[in-house]
Short mmCIF file of the C-alpha atoms (twelve columns), coordinates in Angstrom:
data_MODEL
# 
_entry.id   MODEL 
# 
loop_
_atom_site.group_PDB 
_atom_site.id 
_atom_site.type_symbol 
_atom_site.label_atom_id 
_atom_site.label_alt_id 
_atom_site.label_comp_id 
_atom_site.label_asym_id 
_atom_site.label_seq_id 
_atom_site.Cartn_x 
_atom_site.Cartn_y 
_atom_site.Cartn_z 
_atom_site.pdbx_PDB_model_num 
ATOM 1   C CA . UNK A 1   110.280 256.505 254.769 1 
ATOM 2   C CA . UNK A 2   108.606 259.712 256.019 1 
ATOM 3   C CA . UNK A 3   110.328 262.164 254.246 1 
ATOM 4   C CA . UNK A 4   110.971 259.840 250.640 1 
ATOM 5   C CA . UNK A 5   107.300 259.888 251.114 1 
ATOM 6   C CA . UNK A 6   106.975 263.779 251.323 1 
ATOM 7   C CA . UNK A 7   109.092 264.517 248.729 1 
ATOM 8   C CA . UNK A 8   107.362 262.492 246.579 1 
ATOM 9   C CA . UNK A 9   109.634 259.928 245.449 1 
ATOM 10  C CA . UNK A 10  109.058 256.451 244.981 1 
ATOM 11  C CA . UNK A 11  111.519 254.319 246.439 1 
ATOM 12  C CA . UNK A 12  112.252 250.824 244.717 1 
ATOM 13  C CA . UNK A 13  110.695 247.432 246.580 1 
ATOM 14  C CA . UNK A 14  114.198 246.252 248.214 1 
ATOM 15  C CA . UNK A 15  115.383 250.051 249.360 1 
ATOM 16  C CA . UNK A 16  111.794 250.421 251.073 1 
ATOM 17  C CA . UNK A 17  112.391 247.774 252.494 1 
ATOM 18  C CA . UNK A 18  115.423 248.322 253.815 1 
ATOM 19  C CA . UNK A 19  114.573 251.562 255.467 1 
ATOM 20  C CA . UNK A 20  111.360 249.834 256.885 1 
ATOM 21  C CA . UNK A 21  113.421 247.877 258.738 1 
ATOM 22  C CA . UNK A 22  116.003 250.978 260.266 1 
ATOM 23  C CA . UNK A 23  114.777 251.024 264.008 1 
ATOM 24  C CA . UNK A 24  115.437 254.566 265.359 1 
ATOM 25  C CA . UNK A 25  116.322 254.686 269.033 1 
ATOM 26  C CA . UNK A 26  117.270 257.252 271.949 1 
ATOM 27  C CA . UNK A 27  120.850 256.317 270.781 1 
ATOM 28  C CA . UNK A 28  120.586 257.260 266.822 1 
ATOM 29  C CA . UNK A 29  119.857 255.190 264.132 1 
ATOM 30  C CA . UNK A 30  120.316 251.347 264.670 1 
ATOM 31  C CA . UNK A 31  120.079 249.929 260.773 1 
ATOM 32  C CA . UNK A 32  119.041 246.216 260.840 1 
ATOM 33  C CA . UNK A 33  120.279 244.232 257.994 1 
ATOM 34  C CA . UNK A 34  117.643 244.930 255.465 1 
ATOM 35  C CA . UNK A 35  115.566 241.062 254.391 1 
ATOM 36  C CA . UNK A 36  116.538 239.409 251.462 1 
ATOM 37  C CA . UNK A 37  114.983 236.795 250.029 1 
ATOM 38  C CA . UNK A 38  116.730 233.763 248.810 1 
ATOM 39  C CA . UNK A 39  116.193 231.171 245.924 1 
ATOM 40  C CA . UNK A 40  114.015 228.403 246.118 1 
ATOM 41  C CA . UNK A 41  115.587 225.124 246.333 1 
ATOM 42  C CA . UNK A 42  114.184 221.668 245.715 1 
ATOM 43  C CA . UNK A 43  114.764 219.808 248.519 1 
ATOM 44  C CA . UNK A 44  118.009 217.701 248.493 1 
ATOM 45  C CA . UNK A 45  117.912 213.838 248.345 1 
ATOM 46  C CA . UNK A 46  119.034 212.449 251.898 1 
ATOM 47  C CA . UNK A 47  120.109 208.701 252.683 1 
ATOM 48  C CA . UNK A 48  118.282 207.140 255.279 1 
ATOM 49  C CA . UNK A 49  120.301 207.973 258.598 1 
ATOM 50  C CA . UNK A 50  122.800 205.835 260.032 1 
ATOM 51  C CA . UNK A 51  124.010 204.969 263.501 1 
ATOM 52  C CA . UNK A 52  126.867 206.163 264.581 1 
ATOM 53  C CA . UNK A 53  129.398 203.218 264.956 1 
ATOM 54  C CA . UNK A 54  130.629 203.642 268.951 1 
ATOM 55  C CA . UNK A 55  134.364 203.424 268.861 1 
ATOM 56  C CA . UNK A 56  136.263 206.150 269.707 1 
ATOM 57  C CA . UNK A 57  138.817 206.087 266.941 1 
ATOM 58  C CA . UNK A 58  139.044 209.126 264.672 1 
ATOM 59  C CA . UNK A 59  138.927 208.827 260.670 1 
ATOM 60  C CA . UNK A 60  142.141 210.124 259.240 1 
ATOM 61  C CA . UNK A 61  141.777 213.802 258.031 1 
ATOM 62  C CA . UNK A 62  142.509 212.316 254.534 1 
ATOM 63  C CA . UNK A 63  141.714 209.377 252.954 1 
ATOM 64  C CA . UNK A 64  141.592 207.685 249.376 1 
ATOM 65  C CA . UNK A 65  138.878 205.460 248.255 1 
ATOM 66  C CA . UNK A 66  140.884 202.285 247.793 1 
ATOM 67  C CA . UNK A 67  141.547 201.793 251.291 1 
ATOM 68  C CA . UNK A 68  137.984 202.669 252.223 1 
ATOM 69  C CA . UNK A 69  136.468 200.272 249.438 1 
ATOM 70  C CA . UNK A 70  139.099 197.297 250.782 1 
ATOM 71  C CA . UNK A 71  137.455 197.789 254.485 1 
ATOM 72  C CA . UNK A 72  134.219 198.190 253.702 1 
ATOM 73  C CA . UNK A 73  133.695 195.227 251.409 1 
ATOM 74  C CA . UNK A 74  136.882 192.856 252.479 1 
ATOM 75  C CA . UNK A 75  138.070 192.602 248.588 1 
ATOM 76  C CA . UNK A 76  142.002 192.587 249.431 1 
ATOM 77  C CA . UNK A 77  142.932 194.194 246.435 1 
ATOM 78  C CA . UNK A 78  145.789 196.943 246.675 1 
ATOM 79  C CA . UNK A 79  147.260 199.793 244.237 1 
ATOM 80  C CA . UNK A 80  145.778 202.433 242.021 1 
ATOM 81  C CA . UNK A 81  142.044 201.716 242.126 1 
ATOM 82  C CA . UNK A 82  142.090 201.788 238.020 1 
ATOM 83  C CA . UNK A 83  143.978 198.740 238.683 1 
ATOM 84  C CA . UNK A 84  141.392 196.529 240.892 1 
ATOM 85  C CA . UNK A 85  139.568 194.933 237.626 1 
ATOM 86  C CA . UNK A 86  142.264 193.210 236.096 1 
ATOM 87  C CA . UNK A 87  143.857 192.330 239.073 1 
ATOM 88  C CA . UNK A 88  140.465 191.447 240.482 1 
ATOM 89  C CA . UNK A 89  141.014 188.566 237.370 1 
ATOM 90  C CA . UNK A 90  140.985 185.022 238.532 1 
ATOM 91  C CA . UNK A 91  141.243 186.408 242.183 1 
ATOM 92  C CA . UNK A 92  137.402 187.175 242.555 1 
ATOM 93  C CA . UNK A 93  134.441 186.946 240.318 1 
ATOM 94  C CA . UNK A 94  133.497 189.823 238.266 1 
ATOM 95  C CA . UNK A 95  130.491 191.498 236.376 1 
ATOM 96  C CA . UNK A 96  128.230 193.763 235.012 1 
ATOM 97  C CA . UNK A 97  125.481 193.477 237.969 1 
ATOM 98  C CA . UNK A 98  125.204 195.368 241.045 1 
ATOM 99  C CA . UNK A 99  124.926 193.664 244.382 1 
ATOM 100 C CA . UNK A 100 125.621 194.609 247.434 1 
ATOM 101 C CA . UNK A 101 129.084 194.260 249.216 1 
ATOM 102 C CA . UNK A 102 130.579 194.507 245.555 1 
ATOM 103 C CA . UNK A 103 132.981 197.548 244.213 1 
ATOM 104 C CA . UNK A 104 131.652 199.391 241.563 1 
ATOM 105 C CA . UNK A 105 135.128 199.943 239.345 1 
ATOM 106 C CA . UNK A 106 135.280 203.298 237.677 1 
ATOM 107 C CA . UNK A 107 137.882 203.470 234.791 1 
ATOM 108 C CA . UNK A 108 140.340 206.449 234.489 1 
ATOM 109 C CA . UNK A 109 138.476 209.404 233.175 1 
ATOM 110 C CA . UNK A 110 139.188 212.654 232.374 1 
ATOM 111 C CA . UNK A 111 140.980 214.714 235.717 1 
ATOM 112 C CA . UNK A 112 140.330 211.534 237.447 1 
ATOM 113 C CA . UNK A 113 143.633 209.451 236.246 1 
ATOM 114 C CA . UNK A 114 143.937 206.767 238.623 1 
ATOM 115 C CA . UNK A 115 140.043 205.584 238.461 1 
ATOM 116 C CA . UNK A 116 137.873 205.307 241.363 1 
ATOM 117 C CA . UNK A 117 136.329 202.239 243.374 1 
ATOM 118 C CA . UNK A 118 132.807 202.459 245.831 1 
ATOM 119 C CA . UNK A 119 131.118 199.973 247.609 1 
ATOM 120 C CA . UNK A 120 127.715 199.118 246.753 1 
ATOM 121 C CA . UNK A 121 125.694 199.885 249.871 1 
ATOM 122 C CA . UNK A 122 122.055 199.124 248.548 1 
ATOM 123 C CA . UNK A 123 119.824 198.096 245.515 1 
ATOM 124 C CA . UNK A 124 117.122 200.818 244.863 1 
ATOM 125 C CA . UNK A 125 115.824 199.347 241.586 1 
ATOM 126 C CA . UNK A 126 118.175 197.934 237.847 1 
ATOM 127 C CA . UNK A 127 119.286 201.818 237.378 1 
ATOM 128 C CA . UNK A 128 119.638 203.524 240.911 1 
ATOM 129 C CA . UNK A 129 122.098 201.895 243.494 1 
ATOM 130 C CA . UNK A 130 123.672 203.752 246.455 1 
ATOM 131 C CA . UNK A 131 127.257 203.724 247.475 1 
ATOM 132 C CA . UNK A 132 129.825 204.068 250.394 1 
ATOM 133 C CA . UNK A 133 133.218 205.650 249.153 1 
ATOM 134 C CA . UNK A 134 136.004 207.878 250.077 1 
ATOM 135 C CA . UNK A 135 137.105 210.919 248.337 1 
ATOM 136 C CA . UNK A 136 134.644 211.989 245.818 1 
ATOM 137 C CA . UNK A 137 133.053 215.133 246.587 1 
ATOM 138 C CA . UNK A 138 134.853 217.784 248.974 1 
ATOM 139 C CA . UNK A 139 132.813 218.354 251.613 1 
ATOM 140 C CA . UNK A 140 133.164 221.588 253.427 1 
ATOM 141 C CA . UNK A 141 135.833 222.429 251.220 1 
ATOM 142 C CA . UNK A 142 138.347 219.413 251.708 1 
ATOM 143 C CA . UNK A 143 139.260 216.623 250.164 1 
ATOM 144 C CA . UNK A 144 139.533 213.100 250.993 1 
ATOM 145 C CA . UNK A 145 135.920 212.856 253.335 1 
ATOM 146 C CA . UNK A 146 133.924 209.629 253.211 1 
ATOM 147 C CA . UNK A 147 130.225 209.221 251.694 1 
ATOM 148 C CA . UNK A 148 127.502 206.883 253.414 1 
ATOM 149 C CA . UNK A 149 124.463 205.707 250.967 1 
ATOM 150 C CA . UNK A 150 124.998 208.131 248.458 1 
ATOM 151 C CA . UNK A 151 122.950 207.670 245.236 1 
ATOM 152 C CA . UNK A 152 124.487 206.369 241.736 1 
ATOM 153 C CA . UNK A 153 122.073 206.037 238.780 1 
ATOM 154 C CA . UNK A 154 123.269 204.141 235.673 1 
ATOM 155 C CA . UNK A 155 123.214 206.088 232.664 1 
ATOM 156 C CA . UNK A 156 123.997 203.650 229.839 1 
ATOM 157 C CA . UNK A 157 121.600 202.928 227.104 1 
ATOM 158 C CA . UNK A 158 121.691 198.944 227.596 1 
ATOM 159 C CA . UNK A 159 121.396 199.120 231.114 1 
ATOM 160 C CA . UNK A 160 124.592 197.476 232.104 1 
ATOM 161 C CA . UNK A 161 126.077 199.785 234.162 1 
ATOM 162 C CA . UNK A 162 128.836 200.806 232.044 1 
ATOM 163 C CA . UNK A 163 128.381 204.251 232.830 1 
ATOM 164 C CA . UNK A 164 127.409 206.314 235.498 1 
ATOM 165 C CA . UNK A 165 125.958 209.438 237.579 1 
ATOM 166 C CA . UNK A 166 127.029 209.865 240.855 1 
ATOM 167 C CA . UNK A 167 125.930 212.208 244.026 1 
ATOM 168 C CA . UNK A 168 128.352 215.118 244.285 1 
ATOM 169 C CA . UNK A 169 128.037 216.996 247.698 1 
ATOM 170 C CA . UNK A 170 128.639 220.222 246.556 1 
ATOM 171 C CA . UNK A 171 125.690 220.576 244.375 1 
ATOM 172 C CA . UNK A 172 123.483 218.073 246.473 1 
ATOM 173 C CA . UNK A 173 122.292 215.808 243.863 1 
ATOM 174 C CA . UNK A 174 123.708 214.306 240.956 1 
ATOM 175 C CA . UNK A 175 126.668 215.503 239.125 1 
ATOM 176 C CA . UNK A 176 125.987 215.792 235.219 1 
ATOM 177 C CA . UNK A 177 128.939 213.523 234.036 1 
ATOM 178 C CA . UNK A 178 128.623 210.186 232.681 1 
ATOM 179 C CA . UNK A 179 131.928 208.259 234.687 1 
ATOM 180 C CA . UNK A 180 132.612 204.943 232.611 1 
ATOM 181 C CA . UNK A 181 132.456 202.142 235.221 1 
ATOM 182 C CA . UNK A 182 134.457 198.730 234.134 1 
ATOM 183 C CA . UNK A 183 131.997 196.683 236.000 1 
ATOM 184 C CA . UNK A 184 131.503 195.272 239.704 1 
ATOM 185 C CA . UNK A 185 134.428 193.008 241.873 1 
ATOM 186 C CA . UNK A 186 132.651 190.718 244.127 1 
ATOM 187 C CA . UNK A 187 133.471 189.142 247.469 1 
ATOM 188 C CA . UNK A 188 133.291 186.098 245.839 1 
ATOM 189 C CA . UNK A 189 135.875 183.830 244.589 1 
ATOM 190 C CA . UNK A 190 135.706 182.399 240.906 1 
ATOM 191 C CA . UNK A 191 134.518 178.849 240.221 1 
ATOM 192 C CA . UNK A 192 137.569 177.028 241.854 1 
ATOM 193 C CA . UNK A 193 138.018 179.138 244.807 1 
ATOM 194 C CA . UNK A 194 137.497 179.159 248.375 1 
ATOM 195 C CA . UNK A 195 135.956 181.864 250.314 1 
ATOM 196 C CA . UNK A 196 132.538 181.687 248.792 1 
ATOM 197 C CA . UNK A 197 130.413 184.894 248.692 1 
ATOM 198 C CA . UNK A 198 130.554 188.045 250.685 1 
ATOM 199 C CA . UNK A 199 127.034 189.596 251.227 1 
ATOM 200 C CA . UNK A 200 126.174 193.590 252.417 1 
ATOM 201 C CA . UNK A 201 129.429 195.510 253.608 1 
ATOM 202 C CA . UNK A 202 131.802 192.068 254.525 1 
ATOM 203 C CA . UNK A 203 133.783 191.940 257.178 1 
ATOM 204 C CA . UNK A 204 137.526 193.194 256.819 1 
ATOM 205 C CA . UNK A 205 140.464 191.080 257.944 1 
ATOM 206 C CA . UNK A 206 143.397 192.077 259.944 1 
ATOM 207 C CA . UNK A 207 145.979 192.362 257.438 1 
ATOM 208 C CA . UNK A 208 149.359 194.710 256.540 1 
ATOM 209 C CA . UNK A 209 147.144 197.546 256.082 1 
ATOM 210 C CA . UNK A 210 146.940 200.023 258.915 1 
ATOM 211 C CA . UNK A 211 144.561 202.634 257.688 1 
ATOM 212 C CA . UNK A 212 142.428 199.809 256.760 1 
ATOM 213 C CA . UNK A 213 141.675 198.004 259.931 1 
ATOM 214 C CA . UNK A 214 141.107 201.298 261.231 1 
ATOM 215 C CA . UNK A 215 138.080 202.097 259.051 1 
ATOM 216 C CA . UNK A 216 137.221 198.332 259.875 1 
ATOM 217 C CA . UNK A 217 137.007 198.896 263.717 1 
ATOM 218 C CA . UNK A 218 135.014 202.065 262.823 1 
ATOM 219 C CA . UNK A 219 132.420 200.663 260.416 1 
ATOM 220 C CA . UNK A 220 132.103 198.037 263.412 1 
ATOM 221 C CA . UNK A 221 133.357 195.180 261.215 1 
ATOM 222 C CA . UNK A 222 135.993 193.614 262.839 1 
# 
């Protein structure tokens, strides 16, 4: 710094300090990484925290959101999740309204082929919802990882949820594409069924479905 100073020369604001921050010791020069300052972010949105369900049980290193969605809201629906609405027909009642325990239904859409299904975790207000659901975002690079109370905002002009923004990890908010939703499957049967209504995340049976029962036992819904 000395000698840029003697010779007259006016170094430029990151190289000063760079060299500010060279520590010369008995040993020679020991160059500390020189500061750089980073872009302001706004701070992310964060879902209220969650308690860890105690079972020892590991998620599989992979999963798809149709096994995730059965589990966590009990609908025992099965195949390609651009499927569950018209199968969902005359098996369980359907709509255009959020509540909770019911799968959102996300029709085939660009990359996304074979649809996608989420269970609706909360009501914020009639345009901002969150949602549980398994492979969306990549999260640390992979594939297949499962989101808790992450925030969907309905983006169509009549307010009836036939399209959607959704939380993508990557960018830690909301992703800019509209997904067209077909509407929401609910624990509930139609007018001559049986079950009656499911309310908040139902329970799961024990059924033919292995990778299901263990999500149940891990969500503590047994």
């Amino acid at each position: 710094m000395a000698l840029v100073a003697s010779l007259g020369l006016a170094a430029p604001a990151q190289a000063r300090m760079a060299i500010q921050f060279n520590e010369i010791t008995p040993g020679g020069v020991n160059k500390v990484p020189a500061y750089r300052p980073q872009a302001y972010r706004a701070p992310a949105y964060r879902a209220p925290a969650e308690k860890a369900p105690a079972f020892s049980t590991p998620f599989p290193d992979y999963l798809q959101c149709v096994p995730y969605a059965r589990a966590a809201t009990g609908i025992q629906l099965y195949g390609d999740a651009h499927t569950w609405w018209s199968q969902a027909n005359g098996r369980y009642s359907r709509g255009t309204t959020p509540k909770v325990g019911a799968v959102m239904a996300f029709k085939p859409y660009g990359k996304m082929v074979l649809g996608h299904v989420a269970a609706v975790s909360r009501i914020i207000d009639s345009r901002h919802v969150l949602l549980r659901h398994a492979n969306w975002s990549p999260i640390n690079g992979r594939r297949g990882q499962v989101e808790r109370d992450v925030e969907a905002v309905d983006t169509s002009p009549a307010n009836d949820w036939s399209e959607v923004r959704v939380w993508f990890d990557p960018i830690k908010g909301l992703g800019g594409t509209r997904w067209p939703v077909q509407g929401f499957i609910y624990n509930k049967q139609p007018a001559r069924g049986g079950t009656g209504s499911g309310h908040g995340l139902a329970r799961t049976g024990r059924g033919s479905d292995p990778i299901g029962a263990i999500i149940a036992a891990l969500l503590g819904r047994r």
